[in-house]
C-alpha positions as CSV (number, residue, x, y, z in Angstrom):
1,X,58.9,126.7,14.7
2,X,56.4,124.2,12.7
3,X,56.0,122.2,16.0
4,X,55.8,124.9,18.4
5,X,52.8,126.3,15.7
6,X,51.3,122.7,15.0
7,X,50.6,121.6,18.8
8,X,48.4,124.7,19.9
9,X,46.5,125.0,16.8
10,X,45.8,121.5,17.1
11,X,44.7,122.0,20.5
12,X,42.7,124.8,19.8
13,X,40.7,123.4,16.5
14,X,39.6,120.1,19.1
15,X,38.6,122.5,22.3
16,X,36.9,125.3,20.9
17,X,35.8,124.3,17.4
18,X,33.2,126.7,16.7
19,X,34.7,129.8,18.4
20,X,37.8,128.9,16.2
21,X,36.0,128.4,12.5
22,X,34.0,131.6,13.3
23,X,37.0,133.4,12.4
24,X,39.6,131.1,10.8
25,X,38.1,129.7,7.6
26,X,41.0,127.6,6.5
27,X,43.3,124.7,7.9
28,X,45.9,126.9,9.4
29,X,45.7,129.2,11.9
30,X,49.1,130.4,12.0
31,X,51.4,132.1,8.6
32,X,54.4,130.9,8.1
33,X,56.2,133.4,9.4
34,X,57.5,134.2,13.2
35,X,58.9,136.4,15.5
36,X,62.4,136.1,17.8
37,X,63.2,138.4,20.4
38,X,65.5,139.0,23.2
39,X,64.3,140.3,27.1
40,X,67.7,140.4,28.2
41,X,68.3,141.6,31.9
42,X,64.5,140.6,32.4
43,X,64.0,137.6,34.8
44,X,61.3,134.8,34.0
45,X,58.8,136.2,37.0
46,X,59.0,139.4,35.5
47,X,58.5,138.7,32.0
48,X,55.6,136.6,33.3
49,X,53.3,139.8,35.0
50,X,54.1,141.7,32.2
51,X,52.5,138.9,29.9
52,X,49.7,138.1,32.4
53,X,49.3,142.3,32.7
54,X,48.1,142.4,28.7
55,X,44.9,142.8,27.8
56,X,43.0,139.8,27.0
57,X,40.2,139.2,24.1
58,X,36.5,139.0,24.8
């Protein structure tokens, strides 16, 4: 989970550094915590519009 965490905060910090420390005042950006679930009976493409059908942030 550390890697799969690491990689897009990294990315994130280097692409949009001011966006990112306007609301993130430390070195992480991610707890160390996660989440697991299953979408069993659900195939890729679907699980894909529903993702793409959430609301997105200003």
């Amino acid at each position: 989970m550390t890697s799969l965490k690491t990689r897009p905060s990294r990315y994130l910090r280097k692409e949009f550094p001011d966006r990112v420390n306007k609301f993130y005042h430390k070195d992480v950006l991610w707890n160390g915590s996660y989440f697991i679930a299953s979408c069993g009976g659900v195939t890729v493409e679907m699980l894909k519009k529903y993702v793409e059908s959430q609301n997105k942030p200003d």
